[in-house]
C-alpha positions in Angstrom: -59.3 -57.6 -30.3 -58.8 -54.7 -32.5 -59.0 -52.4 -29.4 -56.6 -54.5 -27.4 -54.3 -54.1 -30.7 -54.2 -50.7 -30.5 -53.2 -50.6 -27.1 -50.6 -52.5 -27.5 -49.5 -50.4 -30.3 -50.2 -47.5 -28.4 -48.2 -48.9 -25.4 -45.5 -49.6 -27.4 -44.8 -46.0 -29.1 -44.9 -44.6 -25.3 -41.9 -47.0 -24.3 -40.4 -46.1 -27.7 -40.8 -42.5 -27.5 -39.9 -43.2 -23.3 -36.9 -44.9 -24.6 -35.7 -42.0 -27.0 -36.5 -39.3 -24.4 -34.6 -41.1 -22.0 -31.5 -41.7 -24.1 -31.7 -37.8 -25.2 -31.9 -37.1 -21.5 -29.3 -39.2 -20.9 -26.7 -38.0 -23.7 -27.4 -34.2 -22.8 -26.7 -34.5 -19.0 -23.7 -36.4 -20.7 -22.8 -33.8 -23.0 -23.1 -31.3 -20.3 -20.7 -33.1 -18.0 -18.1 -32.9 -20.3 -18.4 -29.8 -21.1 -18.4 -29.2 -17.7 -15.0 -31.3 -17.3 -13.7 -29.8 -20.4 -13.6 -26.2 -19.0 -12.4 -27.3 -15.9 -9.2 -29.0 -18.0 -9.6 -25.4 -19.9 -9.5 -23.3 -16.9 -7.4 -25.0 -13.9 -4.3 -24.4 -15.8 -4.6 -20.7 -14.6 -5.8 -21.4 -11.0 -3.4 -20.9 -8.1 -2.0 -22.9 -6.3 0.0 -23.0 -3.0 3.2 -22.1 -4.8 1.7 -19.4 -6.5 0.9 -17.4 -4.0 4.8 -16.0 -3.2 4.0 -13.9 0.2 1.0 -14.5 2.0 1.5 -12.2 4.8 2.4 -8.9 2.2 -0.8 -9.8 0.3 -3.2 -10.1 3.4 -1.7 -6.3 4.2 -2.3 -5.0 1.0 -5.9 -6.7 0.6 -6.8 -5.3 4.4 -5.0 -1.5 3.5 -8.1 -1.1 1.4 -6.9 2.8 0.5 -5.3 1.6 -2.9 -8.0 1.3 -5.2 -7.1 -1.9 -6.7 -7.2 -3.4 -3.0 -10.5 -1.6 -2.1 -11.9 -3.4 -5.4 -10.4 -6.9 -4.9 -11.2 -6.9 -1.1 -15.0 -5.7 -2.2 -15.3 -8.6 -3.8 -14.3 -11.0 -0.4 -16.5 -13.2 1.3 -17.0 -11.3 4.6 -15.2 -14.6 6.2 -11.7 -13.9 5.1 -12.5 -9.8 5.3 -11.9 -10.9 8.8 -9.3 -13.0 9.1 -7.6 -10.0 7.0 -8.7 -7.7 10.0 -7.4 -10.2 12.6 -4.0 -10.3 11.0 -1.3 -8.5 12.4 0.6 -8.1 9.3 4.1 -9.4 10.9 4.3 -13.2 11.6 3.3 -15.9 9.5 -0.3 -15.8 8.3 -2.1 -18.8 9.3 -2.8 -21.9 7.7 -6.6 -20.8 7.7 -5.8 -17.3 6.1 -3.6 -18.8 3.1 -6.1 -21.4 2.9 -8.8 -19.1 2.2 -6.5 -16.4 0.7 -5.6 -19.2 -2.7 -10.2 -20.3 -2.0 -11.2 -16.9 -2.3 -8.9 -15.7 -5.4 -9.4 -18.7 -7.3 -13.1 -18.3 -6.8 -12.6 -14.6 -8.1 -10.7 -16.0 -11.2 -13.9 -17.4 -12.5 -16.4 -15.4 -10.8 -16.7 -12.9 -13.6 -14.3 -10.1 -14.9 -12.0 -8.5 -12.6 -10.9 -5.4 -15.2 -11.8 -2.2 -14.5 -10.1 0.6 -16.3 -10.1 3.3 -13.5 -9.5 0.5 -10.7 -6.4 -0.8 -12.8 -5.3 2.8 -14.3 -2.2 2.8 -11.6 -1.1 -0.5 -12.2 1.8 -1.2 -14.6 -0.3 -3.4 -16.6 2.5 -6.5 -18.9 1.9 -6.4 -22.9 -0.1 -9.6 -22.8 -2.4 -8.2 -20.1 -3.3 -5.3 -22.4 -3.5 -7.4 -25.6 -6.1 -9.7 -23.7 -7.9 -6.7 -22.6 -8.4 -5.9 -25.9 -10.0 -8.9 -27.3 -12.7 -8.3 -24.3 -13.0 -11.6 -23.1 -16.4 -11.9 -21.5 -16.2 -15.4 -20.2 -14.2 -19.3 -20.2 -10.9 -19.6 -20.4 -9.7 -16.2 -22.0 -11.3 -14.5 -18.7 -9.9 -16.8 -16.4 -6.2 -16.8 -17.8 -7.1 -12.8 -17.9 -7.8 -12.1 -14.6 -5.1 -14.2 -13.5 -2.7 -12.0 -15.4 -4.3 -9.0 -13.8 -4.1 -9.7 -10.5 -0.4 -10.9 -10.9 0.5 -7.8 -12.5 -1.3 -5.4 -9.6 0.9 -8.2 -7.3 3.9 -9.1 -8.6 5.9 -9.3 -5.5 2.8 -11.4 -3.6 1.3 -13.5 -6.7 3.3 -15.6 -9.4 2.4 -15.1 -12.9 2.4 -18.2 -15.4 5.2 -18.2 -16.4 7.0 -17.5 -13.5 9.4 -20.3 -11.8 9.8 -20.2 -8.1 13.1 -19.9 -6.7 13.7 -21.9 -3.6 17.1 -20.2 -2.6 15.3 -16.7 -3.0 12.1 -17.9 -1.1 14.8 -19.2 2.1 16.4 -16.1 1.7 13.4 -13.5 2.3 12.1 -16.0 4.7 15.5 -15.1 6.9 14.9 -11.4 5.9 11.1 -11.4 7.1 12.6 -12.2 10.6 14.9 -10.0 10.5 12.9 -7.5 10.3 10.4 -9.1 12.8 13.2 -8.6 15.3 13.9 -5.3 14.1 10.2 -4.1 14.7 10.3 -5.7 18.6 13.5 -4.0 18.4 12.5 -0.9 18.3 9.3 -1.2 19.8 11.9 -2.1 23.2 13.8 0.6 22.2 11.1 3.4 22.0 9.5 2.2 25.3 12.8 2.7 27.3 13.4 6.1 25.7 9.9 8.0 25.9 8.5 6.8 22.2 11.8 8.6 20.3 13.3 6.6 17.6 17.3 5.6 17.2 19.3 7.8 15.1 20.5 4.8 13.1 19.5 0.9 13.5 23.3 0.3 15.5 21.9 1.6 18.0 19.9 -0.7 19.1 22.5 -3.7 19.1 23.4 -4.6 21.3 21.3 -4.1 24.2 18.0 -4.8 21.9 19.9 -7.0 19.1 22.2 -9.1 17.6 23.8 -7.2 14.8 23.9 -10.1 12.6 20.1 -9.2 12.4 21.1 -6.2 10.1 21.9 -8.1 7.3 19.9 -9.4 4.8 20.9 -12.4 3.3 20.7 -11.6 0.0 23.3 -8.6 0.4 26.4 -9.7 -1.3 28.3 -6.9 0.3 27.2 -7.8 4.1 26.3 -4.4 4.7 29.3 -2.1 3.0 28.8 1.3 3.7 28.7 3.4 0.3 26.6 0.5 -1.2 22.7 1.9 0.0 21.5 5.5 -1.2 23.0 8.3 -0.6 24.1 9.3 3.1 22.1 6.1 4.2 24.9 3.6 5.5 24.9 3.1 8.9 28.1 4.8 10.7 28.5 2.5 13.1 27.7 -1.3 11.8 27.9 -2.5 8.6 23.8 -2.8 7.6 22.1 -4.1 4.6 18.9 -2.0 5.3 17.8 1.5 4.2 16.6 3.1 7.4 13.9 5.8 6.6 14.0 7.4 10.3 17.7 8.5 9.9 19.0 11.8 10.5 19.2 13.2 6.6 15.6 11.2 6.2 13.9 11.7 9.5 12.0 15.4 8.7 10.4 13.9 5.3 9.7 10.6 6.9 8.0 12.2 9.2 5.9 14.4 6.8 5.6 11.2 4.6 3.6 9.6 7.8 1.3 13.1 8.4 0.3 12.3 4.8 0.2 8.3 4.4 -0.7 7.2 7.7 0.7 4.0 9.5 1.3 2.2 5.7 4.8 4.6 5.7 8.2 2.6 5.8 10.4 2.7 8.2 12.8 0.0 7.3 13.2 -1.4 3.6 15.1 -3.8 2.0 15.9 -3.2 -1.1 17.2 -6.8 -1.9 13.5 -8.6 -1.3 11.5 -5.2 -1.9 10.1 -5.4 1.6 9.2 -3.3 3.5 8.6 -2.6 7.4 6.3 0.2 8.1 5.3 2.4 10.9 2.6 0.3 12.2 5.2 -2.4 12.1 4.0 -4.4 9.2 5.5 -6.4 6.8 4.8 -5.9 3.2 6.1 -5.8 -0.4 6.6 -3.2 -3.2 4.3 -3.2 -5.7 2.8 -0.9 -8.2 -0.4 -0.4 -7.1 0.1 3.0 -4.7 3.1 5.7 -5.0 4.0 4.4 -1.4 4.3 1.0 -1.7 7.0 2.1 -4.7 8.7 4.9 -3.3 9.4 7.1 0.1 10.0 10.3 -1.7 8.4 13.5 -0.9 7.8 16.6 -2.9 10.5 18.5 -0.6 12.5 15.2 -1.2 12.1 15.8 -4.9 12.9 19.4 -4.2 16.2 19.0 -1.9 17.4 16.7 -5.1 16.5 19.6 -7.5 18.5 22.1 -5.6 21.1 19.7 -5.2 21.7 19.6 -9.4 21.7 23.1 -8.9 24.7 23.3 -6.8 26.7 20.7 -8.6 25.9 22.8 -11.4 26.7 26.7 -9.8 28.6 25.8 -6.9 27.7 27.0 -3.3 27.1 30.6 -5.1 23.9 29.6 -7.6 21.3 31.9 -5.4 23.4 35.2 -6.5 21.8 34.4 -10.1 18.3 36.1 -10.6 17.8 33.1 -13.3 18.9 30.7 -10.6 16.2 32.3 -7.8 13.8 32.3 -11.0 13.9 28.2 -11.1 14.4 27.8 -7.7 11.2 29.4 -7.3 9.5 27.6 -10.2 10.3 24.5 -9.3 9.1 24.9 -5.6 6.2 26.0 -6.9 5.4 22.8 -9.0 7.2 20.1 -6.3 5.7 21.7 -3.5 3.1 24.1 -3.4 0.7 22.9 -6.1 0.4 19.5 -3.6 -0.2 21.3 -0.5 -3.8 21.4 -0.7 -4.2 17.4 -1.1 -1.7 16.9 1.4 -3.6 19.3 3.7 -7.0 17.5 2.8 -5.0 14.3 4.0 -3.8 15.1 7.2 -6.7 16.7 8.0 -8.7 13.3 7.2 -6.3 11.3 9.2 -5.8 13.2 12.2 -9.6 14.5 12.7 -10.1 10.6 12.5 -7.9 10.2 15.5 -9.1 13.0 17.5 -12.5 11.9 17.3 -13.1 9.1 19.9 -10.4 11.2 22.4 -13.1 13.7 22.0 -15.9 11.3 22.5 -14.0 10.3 25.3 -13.4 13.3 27.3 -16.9 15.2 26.7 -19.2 11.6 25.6 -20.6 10.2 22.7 -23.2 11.7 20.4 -21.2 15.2 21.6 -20.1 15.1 17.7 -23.5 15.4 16.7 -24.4 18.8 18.8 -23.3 22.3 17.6 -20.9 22.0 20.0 -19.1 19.0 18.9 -18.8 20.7 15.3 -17.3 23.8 17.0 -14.7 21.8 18.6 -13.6 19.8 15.0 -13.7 23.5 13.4 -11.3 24.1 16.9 -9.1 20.8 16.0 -8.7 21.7 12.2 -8.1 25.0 12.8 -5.1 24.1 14.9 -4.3 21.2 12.9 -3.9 23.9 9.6 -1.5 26.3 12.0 0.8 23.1 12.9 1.2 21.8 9.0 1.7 25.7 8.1 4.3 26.0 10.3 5.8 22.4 9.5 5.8 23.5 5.4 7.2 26.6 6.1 10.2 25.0 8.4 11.0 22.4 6.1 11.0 25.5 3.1 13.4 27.2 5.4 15.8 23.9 5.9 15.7 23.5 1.9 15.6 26.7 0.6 17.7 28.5 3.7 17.0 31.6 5.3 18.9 33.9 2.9 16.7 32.2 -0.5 13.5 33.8 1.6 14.4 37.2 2.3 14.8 37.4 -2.0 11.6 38.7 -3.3 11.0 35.2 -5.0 11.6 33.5 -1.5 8.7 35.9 0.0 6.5 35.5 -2.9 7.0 31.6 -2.3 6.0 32.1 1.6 2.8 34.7 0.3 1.4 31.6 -2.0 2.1 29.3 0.9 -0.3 31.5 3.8 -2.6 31.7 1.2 -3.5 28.1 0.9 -4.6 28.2 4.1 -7.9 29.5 5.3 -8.0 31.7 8.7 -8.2 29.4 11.7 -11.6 30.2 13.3 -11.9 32.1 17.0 -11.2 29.6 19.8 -14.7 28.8 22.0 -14.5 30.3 25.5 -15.7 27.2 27.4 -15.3 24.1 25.3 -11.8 23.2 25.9 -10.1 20.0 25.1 -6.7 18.5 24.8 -6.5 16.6 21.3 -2.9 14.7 21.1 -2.0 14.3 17.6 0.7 12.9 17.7 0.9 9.2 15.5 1.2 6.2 17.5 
């Protein structure tokens, strides 16, 4: 009986202690849902939505143009599903609903993945006074890292990515919408227009109305003036139609734009409205302005910054300032800084980008794996040798259009044209047999 007792007793401590781990069990699991649901509540306030993400298309071009650093580090950080998609988009209609569906998955998921902030990734980006206060406090996780790396991608894409306190104008939104497809029409346009007249550009965008299009399609909607010449930067209105869009292959433009392109590659704009900040580009995509990269801000080149430089000058001296040793003195300085001190990264650049494109025409003509032979590397010496002679002689032409002939016969002028042959090596002695035709000119 007494054994039979104790079982019992026994028995009934296990479904006591049972019951108590049970209900412990039960209140943790509880305790974690909530917590669970309580970030959630904490968090989703700083999740995107639909609405947040202001131009789909502009942000897919920037994510997939992985050469600014703050793209390469968010695009790193893709699933290799929507690297894809970003591959497969064209950059010029309307992304698909599968792109901006995964475009608002994939950056929410990033909001709460972990911390975005990296101080040589972001050191470009014009970073907002709450973005750096919040950096400071170094969140490393819940809601302070989540509202933080919303703010940090809004402020590397202001143009594509709402911040939270931003309200969304609907009449703005139609109004870029109808500017987008303007310049849509603009790019077919001139894709027409370069076909029928062996891949040249127009001298201005009237001419291609109105055999390739309506010339309503050369205002933007948000241009109060409908396109009054005067209104755009200097020498930029159209002299035929009134036009609300700066077009970066005009006459006064066309030399640095094309210099621009040697250095930035198919990213370059062609067309820009300054109204939405968007921009059409020489690959014919759409995209906005943005701080992230110098081009995605601005067009201007150092012989840009240079022609406006000698311009003060002659507002200053009148058509006479070269007689002035002092004058010749700055003149030379300045070239020196604008110009010359960036010709060896813009060299490094071109050289990058167009040894790039002669490689599969050489793979092409002589077979692949012909890169890897001694051979091969004779023929890239070959192609960068010639590449260095054209850029040489490109710098020194557009030295000659800025600084005119009579500037470099001074002795500053020839000292400016000594430093500019001596940035660049001898070009190597030509092979006797391996010959091969390497186009280089962009696409």
């Amino acid at each position: 009986m007494l054994k039979m007792i104790g079982r019992l007793k026994t028995h009934y401590l296990r479904l006591h202690l049972q019951g108590k781990t049970i209900t412990l069990l039960f209140t943790t699991v509880l305790m974690a849902m909530c917590l669970q649901l309580s970030l959630h509540a904490g968090t989703s306030q700083f999740l995107f939505d639909r609405d947040a993400i202001k131009d789909p298309g502009s942000l897919a071009v920037k994510l997939e143009d992985t050469r600014a650093p703050v793209s390469q580090w968010i695009a790193s950080q893709l699933s290799e599903d929507i690297q894809w998609l970003l591959v497969g988009y064209d950059g010029v209609s309307d992304p698909s609903p599968k792109l901006q569906e995964a475009l608002l998955s994939e950056l929410n998921r990033l909001l709460q993945a972990g911390p975005l902030y990296d101080a040589q990734v972001f050191a470009d980006i014009e970073l907002s006074e709450q973005t750096q206060a919040l950096i400071a406090e170094n969140p490393k996780g819940g809601e302070a890292l989540v509202r933080l790396n919303r703010w940090l991608l809004a402020d590397a894409y202001p143009y594509e990515l709402a911040s939270l306190s931003e309200q969304q104008d609907s009449e703005d939104s139609k109004g870029i919408e109808t500017c987008r497809e303007n310049l849509r029409l603009i790019k077919l346009a001139r894709d027409n227009y370069r076909a029928a007249n062996a891949d040249t550009d127009p001298h201005w965008l009237s001419e291609l109305s109105p055999e390739y299009l309506e010339k309503k399609v050369l205002l933007c909607p948000a241009d109060a003036t409908a396109g009054a010449p005067g209104v755009l930067t200097e020498d930029a209105s159209d002299p035929t139609l009134p036009c609300s869009y700066l077009y970066e292959m005009r006459p006064s433009k066309k030399a640095d734009q094309e210099m621009l392109s040697m250095q930035e590659g198919d990213m370059t704009p062609i067309v820009r409205c300054e109204h939405h900040h968007l921009n059409l580009s020489v690959a014919g995509k759409l995209y906005r302005n943005g701080p992230e990269r110098t081009i995605y801000n601005s067009n201007k080149t150092e012989f840009s910054a240079l022609s406006d430089f000698l311009r003060d000058l002659r507002s200053q001296h009148g058509e006479n300032f070269l007689k002035t040793q002092t004058v010749r003195a700055e003149i030379k300085t300045a070239t020196e800084t604008l110009v010359l001190k960036h010709v060896p990264k813009v060299l490094n650049r071109i050289e990058v980008g167009i040894l790039e494109q002669a490689k599969p025409q050489i793979e092409a003509q002589l077979g692949k794996g012909i890169l890897d032979t001694q051979m091969g590397m004779d023929i890239l010496q070959q192609v960068t040798a010639q590449v260095r002679v054209q850029v040489k002689e490109q710098l020194q032409s557009q030295l000659e259009t800025r600084l005119g002939e009579e500037f470099l016969k001074t002795e500053e002028g020839q000292d400016i044209l000594k430093q500019l042959a001596a940035l660049f090596l001898e070009a190597p002695e030509p092979l006797g047999n391996a010959k091969i035709k390497v186009d280089f000119r962009k696409k």
